[in-house]
MMTF fields as JSON, N, C-alpha, C and O atoms, coordinates in Angstrom:
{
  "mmtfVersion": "1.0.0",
  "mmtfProducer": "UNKNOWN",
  "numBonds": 263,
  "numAtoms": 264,
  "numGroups": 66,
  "numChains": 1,
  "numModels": 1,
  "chainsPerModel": [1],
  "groupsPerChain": [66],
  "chainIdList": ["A"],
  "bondAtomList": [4, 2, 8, 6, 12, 10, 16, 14, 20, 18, 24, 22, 28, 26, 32, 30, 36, 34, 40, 38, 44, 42, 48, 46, 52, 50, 56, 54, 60, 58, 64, 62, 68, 66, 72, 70, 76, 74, 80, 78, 84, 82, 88, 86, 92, 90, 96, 94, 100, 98, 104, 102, 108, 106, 112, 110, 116, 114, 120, 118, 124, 122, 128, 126, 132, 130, 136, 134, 140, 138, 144, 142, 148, 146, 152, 150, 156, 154, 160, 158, 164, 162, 168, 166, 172, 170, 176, 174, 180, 178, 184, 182, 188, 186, 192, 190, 196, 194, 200, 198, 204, 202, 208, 206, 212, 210, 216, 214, 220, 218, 224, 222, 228, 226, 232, 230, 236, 234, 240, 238, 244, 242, 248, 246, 252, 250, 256, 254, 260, 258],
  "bondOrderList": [1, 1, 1, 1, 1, 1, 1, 1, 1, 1, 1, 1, 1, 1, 1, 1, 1, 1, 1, 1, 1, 1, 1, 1, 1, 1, 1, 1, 1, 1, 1, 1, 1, 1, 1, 1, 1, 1, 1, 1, 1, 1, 1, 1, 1, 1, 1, 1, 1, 1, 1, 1, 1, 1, 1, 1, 1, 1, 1, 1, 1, 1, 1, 1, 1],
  "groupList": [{"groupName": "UNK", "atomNameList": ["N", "CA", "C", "O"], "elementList": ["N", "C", "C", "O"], "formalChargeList": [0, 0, 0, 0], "bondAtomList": [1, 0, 2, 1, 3, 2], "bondOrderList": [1, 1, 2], "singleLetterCode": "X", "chemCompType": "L-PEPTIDE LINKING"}],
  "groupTypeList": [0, 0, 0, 0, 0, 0, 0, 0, 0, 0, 0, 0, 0, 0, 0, 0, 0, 0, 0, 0, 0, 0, 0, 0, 0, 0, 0, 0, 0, 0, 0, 0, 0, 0, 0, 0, 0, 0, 0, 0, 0, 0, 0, 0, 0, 0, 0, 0, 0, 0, 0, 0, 0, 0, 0, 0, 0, 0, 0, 0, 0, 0, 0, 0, 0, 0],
  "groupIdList": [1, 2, 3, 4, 5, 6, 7, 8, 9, 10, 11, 12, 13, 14, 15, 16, 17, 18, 19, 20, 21, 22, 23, 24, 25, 26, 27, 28, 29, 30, 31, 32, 33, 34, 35, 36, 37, 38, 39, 40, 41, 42, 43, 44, 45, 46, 47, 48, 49, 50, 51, 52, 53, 54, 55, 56, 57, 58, 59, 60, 61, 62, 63, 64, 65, 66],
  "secStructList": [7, 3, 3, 3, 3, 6, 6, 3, 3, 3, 3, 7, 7, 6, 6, 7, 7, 2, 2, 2, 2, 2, 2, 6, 6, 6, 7, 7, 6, 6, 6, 3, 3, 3, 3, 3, 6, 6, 3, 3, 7, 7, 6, 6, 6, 6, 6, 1, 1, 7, 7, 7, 6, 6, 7, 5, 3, 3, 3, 3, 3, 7, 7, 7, 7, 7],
  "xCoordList": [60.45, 60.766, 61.14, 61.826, 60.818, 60.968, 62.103, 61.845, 63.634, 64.41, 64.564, 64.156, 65.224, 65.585, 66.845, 67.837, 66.795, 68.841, 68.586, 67.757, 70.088, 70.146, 68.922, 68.974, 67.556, 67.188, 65.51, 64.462, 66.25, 65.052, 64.582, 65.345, 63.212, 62.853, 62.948, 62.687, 63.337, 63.813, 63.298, 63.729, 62.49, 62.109, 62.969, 63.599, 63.146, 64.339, 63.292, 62.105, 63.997, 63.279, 63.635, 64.784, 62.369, 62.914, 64.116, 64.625, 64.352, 65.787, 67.236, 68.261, 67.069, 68.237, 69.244, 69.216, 70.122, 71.261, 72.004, 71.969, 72.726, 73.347, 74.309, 74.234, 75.35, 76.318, 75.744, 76.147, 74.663, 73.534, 73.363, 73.911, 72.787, 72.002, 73.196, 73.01, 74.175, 76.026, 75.879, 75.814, 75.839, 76.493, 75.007, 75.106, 74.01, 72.524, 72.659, 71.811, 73.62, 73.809, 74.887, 75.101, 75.759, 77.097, 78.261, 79.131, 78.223, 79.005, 79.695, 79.358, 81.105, 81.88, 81.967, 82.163, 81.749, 81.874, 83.233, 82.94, 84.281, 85.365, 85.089, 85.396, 84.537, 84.796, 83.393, 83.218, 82.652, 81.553, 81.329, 81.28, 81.235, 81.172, 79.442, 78.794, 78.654, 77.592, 77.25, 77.87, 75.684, 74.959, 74.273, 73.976, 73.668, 72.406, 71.512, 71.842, 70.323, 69.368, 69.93, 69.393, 71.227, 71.886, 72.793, 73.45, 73.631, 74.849, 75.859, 75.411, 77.177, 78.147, 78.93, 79.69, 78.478, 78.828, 80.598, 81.132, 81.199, 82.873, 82.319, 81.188, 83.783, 83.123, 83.162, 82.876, 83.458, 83.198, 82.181, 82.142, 81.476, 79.862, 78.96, 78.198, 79.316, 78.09, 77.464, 76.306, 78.187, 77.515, 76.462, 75.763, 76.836, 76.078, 74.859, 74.106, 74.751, 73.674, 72.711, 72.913, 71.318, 70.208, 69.436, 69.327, 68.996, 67.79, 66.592, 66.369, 65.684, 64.083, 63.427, 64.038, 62.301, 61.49, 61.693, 61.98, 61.426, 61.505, 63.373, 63.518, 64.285, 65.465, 65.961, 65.579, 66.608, 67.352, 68.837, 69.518, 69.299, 70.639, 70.96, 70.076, 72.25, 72.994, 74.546, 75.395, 74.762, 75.928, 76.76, 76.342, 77.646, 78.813, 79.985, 81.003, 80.325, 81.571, 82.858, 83.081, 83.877, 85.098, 86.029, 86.163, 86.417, 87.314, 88.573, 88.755, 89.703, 91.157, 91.547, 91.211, 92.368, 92.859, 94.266, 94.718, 94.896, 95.455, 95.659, 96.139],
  "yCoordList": [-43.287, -44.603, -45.425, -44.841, -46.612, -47.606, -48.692, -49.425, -48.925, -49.736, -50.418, -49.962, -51.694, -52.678, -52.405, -52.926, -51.667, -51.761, -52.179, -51.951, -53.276, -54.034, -54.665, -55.077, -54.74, -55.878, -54.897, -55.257, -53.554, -52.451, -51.781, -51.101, -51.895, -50.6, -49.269, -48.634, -48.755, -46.884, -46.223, -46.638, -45.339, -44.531, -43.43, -42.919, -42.875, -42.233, -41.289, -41.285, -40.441, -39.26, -39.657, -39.867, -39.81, -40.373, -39.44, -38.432, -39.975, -39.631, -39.715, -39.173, -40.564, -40.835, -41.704, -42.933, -40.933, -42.013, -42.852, -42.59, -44.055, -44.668, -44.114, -44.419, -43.243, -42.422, -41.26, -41.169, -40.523, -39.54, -40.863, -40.714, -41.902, -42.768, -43.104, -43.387, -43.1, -43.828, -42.315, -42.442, -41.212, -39.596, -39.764, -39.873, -39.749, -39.637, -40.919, -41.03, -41.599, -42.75, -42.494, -43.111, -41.682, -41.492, -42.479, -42.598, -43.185, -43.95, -43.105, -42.056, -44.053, -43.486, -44.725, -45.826, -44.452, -45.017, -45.887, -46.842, -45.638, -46.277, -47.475, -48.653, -47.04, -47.54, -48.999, -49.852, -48.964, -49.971, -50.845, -50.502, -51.96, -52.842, -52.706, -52.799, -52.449, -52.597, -54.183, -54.823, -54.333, -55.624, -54.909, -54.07, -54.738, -54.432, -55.456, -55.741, -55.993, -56.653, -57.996, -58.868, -58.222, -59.78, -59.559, -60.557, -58.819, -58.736, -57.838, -56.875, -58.201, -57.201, -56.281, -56.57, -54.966, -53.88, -53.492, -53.31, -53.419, -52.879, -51.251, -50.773, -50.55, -49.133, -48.423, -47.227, -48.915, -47.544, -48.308, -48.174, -48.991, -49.508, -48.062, -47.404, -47.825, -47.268, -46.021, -45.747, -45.277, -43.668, -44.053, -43.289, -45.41, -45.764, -46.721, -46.991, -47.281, -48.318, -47.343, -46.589, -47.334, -46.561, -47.071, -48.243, -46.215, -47.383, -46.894, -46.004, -47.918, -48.071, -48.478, -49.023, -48.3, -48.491, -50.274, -51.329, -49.931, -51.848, -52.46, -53.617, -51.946, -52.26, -52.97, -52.48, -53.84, -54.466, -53.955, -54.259, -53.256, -52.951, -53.926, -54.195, -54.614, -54.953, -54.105, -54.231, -53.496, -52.119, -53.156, -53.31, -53.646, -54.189, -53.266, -53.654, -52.383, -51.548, -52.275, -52.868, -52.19, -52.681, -52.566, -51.412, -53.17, -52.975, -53.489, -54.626, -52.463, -53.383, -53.839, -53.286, -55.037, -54.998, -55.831, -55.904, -56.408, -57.694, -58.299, -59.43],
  "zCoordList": [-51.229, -51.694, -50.468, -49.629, -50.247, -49.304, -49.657, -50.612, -48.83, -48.892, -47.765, -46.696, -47.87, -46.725, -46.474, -46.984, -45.762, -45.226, -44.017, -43.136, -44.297, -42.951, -42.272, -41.114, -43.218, -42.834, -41.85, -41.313, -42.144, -41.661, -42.731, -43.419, -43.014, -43.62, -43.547, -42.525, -44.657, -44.079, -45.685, -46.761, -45.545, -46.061, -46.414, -45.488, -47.804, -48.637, -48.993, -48.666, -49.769, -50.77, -51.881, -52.27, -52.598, -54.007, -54.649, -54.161, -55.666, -56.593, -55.937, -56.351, -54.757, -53.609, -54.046, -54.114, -54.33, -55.027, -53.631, -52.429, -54.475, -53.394, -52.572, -51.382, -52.984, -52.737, -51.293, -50.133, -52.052, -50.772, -49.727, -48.635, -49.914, -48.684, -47.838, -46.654, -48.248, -47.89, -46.981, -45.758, -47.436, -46.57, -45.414, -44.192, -46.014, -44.986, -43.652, -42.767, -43.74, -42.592, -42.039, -40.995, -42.436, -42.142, -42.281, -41.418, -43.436, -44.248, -45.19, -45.74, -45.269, -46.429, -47.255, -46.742, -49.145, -49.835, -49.102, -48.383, -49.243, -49.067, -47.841, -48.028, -46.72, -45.327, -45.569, -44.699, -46.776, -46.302, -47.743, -48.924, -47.141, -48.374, -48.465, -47.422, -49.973, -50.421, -51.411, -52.26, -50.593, -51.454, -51.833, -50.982, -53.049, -53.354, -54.256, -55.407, -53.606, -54.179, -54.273, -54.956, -53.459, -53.417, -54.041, -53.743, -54.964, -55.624, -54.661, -54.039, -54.587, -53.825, -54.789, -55.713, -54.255, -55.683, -55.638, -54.543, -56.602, -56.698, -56.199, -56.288, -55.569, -55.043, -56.459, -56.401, -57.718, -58.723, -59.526, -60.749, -58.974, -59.075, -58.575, -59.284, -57.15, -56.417, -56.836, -56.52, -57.526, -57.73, -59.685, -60.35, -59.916, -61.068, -60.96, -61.896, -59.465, -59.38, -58.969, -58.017, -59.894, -59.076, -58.016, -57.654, -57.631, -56.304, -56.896, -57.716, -56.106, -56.728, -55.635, -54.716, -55.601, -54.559, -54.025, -54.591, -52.921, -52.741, -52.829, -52.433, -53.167, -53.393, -51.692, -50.63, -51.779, -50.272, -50.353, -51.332, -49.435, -49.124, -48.149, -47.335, -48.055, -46.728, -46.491, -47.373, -45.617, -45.442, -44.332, -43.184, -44.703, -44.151, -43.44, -44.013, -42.618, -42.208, -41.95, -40.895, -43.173, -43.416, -42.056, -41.651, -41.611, -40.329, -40.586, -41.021, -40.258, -40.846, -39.202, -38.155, -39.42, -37.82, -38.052, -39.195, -37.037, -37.265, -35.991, -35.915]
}
């Protein structure tokens, strides 16, 4: 299956949940804010949104500072 993350195409194995593509990049649910397809997902969204071929991710990495 073919997705846009970040604006790159990257090729998945189908049945790739969002949660697997988050561990296969070395993201943690917690640490990254998700868009998918233009909407910004809540984190107990992500292990329920499926992906599909063609889907656009943008992966934001949360940074605390002050």
């Amino acid at each position: 299956m073919l997705l846009t993350v970040n604006g790159r195409m990257s090729e998945v194995p189908d049945g790739t949940d969002l949660p697997g593509l988050l561990v296969s990049l070395g993201l943690r649910a917690g640490s990254v804010v998700v868009e998918h397809n233009g909407t910004a997902l809540l984190r107990s969204e992500l292990a329920s949104t499926p992906l599909r071929d063609g889907d656009r991710l943008e992966l934001v990495r949360a940074v605390a500072g002050g």
